[in-house]
C-alpha positions as CSV (number, residue, x, y, z in Angstrom):
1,X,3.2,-0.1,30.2
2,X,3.7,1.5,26.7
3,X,2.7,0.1,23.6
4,X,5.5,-0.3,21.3
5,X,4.9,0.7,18.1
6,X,6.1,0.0,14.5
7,X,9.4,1.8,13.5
8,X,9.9,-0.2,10.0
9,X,8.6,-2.5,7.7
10,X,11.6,-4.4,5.4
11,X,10.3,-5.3,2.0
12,X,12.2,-7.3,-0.3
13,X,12.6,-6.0,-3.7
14,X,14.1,-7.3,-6.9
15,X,15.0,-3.5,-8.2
16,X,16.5,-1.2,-5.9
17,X,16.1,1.7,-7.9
18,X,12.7,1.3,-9.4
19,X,11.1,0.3,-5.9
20,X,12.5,3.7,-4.6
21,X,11.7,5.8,-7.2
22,X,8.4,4.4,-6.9
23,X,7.8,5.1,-3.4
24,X,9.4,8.2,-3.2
25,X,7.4,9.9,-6.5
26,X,4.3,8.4,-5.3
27,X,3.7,8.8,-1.9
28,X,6.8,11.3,-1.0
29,X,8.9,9.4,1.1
30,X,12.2,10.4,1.8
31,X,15.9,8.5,2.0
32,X,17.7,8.5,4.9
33,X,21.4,7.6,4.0
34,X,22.6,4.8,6.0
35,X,26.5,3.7,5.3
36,X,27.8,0.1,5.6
37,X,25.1,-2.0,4.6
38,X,26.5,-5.2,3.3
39,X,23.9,-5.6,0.8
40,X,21.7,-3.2,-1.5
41,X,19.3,-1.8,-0.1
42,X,17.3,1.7,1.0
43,X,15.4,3.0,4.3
44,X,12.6,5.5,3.4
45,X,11.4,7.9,6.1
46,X,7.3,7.4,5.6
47,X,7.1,10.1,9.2
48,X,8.7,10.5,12.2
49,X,9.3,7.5,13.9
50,X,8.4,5.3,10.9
51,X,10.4,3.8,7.5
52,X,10.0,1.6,5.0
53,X,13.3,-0.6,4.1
54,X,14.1,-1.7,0.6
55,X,16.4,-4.5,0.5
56,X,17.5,-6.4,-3.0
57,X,18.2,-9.7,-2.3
58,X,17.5,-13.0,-3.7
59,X,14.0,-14.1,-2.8
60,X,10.9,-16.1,-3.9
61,X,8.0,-14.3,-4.9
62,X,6.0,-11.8,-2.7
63,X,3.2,-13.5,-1.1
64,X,0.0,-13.1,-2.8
65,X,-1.9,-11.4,0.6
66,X,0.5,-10.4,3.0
67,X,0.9,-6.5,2.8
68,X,1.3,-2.9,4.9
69,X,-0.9,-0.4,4.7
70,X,-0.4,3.4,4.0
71,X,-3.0,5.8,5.0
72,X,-2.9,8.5,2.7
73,X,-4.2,12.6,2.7
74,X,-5.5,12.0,-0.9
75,X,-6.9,9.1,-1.7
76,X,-8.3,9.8,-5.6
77,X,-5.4,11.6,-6.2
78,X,-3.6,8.3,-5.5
79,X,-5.8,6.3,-7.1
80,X,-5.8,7.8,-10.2
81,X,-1.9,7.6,-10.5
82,X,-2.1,4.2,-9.7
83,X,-4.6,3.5,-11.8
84,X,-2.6,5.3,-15.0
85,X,0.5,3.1,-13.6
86,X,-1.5,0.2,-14.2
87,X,-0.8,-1.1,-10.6
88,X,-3.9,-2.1,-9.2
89,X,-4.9,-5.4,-7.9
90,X,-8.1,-6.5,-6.7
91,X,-7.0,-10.3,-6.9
92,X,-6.0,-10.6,-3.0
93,X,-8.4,-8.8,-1.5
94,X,-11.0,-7.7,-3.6
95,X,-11.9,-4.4,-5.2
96,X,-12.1,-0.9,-3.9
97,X,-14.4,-0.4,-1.5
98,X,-15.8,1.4,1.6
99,X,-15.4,0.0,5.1
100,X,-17.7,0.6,8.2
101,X,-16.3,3.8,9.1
102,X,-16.1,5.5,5.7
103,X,-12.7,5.1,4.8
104,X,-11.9,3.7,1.2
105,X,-9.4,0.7,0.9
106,X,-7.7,-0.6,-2.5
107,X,-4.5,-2.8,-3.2
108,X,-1.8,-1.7,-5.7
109,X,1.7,-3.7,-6.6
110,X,5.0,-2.3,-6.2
111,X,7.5,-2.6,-8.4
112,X,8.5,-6.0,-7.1
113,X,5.0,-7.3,-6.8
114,X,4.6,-6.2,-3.0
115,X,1.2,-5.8,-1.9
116,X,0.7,-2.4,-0.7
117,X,-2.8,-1.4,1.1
118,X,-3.9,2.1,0.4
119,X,-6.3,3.7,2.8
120,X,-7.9,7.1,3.3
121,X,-8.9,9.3,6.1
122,X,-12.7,8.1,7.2
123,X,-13.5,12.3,7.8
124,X,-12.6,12.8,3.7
125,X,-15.7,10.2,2.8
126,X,-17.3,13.3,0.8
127,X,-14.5,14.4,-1.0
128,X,-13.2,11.4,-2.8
129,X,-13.6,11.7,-6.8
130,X,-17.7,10.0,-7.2
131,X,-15.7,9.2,-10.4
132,X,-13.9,6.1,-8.4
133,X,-17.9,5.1,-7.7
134,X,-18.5,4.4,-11.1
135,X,-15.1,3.0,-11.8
136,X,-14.7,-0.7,-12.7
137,X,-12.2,-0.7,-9.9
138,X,-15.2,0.2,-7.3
139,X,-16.3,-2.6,-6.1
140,X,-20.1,-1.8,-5.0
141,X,-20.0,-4.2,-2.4
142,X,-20.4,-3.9,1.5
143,X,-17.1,-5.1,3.2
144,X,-17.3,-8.4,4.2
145,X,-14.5,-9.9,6.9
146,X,-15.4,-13.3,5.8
147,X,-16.3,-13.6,1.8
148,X,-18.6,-15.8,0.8
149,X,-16.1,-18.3,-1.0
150,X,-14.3,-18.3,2.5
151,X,-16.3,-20.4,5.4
152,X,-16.3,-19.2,8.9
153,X,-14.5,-21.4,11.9
């Protein structure tokens, strides 16, 4: 039996526009015009065979961990725009860092304070910016599945 995959992942947004923009000038999605939606909203072609909708519709506020993760061909490059956007957060899940096989992880915001998961390749360890090392963001830590203010069951 196949395994299915993921085709989309709906996010709710507060402002249409600025959560497209966002995603489109910083990681290159593209729209895909879909006619006769009865509410505001966008679908974003990430690759084939994957999207990200945007709808705008009344909501509380994003959850503080729940999130997606993009794996991205440049990850200091993305870092440092999000960095100048002022978009990181470590609050969720902690700072930067390195997992077990080499790939770097950090958090940023979206426009509507969605939590997105940026990741890179594990192969492009020894090309990422040593300037993200020394960075306040970095957090210098081993990743932990279980931190030490959360008890194991």
């Amino acid at each position: 039996m196949a395994l299915p995959r993921i085709q989309h992942v709906n996010l709710i947004v507060s402002d249409l526009a600025a959560a497209r923009d966002f995603y489109v000038r910083e990681f290159g999605f593209s729209e895909r015009k879909v006619e006769g939606l009865d509410y505001p909203g966008a679908f974003l072609v990430i690759n084939e065979g994957q999207e990200l909708h945007l709808a705008q519709l009344p909501s509380d506020a994003p959850a503080f961990r729940s999130h997606f993760c993009l794996r991205v061909a440049d990850f200091s490059a993305v870092f440092h725009r999000m960095k100048a956007l002022g978009v990181l957060d470590s609050e969720p899940w902690g700072r930067i860092r390195e997992l077990p096989d080499r790939s770097l992880q950090m958090y940023v915001r979206d426009p509507s304070g969605n939590l997105v998961e940026i990741t890179s390749e594990p192969e492009d360890r020894d090309g990422i910016d040593p300037a993200i090392f020394t960075d306040k963001a970095y957090g210098g830590e081993p990743y932990r599945y279980y931190p030490a203010n959360i008890a194991k069951t």
